[in-house]
Each structure stands twice: as structure tokens, then as C-alpha cells.
C-alpha positions as CSV (number, residue, x, y, z in Angstrom):
1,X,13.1,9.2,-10.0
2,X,9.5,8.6,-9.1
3,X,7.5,10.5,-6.8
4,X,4.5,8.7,-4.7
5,X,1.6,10.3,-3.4
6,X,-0.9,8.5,-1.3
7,X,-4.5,9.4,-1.0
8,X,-7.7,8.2,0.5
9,X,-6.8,7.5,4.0
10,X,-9.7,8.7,6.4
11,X,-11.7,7.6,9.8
12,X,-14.4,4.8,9.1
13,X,-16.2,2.6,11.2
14,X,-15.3,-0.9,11.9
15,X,-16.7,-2.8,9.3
16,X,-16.3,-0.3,6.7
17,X,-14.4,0.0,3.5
18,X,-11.6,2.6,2.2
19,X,-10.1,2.7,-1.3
20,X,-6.6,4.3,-1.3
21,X,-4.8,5.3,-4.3
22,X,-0.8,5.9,-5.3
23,X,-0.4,8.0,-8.1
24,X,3.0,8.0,-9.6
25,X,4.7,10.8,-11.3
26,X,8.6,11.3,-12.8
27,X,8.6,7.5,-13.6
28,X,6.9,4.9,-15.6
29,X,5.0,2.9,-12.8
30,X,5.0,-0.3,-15.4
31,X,8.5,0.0,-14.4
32,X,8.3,-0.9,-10.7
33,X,6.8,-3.6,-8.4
34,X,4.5,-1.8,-6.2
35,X,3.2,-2.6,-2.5
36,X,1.0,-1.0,0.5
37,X,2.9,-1.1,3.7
38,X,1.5,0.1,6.9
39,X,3.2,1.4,10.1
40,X,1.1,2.0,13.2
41,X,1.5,5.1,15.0
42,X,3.7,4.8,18.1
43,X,5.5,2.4,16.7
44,X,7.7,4.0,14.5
45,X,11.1,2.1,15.5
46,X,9.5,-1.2,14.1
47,X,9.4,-2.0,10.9
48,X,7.0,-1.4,8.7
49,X,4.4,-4.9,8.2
50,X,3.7,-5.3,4.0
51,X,0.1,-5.7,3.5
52,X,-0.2,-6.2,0.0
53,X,2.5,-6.0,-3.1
54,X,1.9,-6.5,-6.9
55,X,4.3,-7.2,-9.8
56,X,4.6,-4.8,-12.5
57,X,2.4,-6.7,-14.9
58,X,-0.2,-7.3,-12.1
59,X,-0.4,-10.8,-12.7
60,X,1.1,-11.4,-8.9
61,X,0.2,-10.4,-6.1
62,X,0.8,-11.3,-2.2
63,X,-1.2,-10.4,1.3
64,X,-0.2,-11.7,4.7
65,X,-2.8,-13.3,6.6
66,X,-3.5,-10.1,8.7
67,X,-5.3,-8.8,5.4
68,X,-5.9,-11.8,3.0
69,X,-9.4,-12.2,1.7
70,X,-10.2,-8.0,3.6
71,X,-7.3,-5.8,1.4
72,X,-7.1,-6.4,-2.7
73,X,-4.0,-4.1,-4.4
74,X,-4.5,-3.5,-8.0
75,X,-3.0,-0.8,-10.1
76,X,-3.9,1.1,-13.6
77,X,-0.6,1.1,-15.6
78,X,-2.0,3.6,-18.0
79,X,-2.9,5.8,-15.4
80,X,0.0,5.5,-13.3
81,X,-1.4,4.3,-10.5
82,X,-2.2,1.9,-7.6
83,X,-4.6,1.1,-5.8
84,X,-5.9,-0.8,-1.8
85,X,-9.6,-1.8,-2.1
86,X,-9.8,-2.3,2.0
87,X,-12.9,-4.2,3.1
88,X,-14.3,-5.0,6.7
89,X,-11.9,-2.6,8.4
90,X,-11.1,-3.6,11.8
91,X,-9.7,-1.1,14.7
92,X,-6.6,-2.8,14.3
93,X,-6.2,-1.9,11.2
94,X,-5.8,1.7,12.2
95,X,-2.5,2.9,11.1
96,X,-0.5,5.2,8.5
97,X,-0.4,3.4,5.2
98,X,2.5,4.1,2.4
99,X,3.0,3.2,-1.1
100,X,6.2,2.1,-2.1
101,X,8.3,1.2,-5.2
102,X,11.1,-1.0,-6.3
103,X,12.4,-1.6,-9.8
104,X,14.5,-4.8,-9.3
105,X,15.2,-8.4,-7.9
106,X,12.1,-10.2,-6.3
107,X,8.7,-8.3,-6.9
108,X,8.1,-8.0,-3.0
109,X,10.1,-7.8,0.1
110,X,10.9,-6.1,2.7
111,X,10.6,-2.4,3.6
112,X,14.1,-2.1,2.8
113,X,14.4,-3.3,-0.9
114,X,12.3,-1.0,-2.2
115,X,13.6,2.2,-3.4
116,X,10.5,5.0,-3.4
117,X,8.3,6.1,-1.0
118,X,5.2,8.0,-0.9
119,X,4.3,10.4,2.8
120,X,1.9,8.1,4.0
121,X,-2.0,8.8,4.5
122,X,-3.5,7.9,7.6
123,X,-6.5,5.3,7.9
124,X,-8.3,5.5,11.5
125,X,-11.3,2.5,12.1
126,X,-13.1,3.4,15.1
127,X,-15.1,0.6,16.8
């Protein structure tokens, strides 16, 4: 079973950039399709918006429009990790942002087909 832990998140200004980083332990992360969802605070009933997934090879990847062309997701197979180059933050991008990890089916989806889970690390972009 993997394990997940996020790092990175900080405040910034609007504008600015944050890298965060997934490292993966108690699993081969060549193994999974990873992805970056995010989950704004006070609105923890809702479900959690993707913002960037990649297959386990790296050749794929996918953004929603909320992020395309700002957010890049890359990872390091050897190093067992991933990666969210964020660019041109904007206050709405202030949120808790999670790592996740699924081994099968379609190499993105939903919050609820994949199977790990880091804690979350909090990004705040002041204006």
C-alpha cells in the first residue's frame, strides 16, 4: 500500500508561483496514475475539483480550464515522485491541495476512483 505525502504548500502573492511535490513511499509510483486535486476550505461536503492528473508513463496528462496553461504536473519515476509547477497564482486558487493515486482503469477520474491519498498541504494566494 502506498503512502503520499504532500509538501510545498505555503502563502504567496497573487501572481506568484509554488512548486508542490508527492513523494511516494511503500509502492512503486510507476505503478499508479497520479493527479493533484484541490478542495477549498469550507467546502468540504463538495467534491473535490481535479486540477491536473498524469498517466504512469507521463506521456498524458489533463488540466481543466480553471488551471490550463497556469498548473503543469510532472513526476520523477525514479524518484518516486510528483510534482505541481503552479504559475500566476490567483486568490482563487487558495485552497488545500492532495495528491492522489490509482492503479487501474482510465488514468484520471474522479475523486472516487482513485485509491491513495496524501493529507493535503495548504496553498493560500493573497491579493
Amino acid at each position: 500500500q502506498v503512502q503520499l505525502v504532500e509538501s510545498g504548500g505555503g502563502l504567496v502573492q497573487a501572481g506568484g508561483s509554488l512548486r508542490l511535490s508527492c513523494a511516494a513511499s511503500g509502492g512503486i509510483l510507476s505503478s499508479y496514475h497520479m493527479a493533484w486535486f484541490r478542495q477549498t476550505p469550507g467546502k468540504e461536503g463538495k467534491e473535490r475539483e481535479i486540477i491536473a492528473a498524469i498517466s504512469w508513463s507521463g506521456r498524458e496528462t489533463y488540466y481543466p480550464d480553471s488551471v490550463k496553461g497556469r498548473f503543469a504536473i510532472s513526476r520523477d519515476n525514479a524518484k518516486n515522485t510528483v510534482y505541481l509547477q503552479m504559475n500566476s497564482l490567483k486568490s482563487e486558487d487558495t485552497s488545500v491541495y492532495y495528491c492522489a493515486a490509482k492503479i487501474a482503469g482510465s488514468w484520471w477520474g474522479t475523486e472516487y476512483q482513485y485509491d491513495y491519498w496524501g493529507q493535503g498541504t495548504r496553498v493560500t494566494v493573497s491579493s
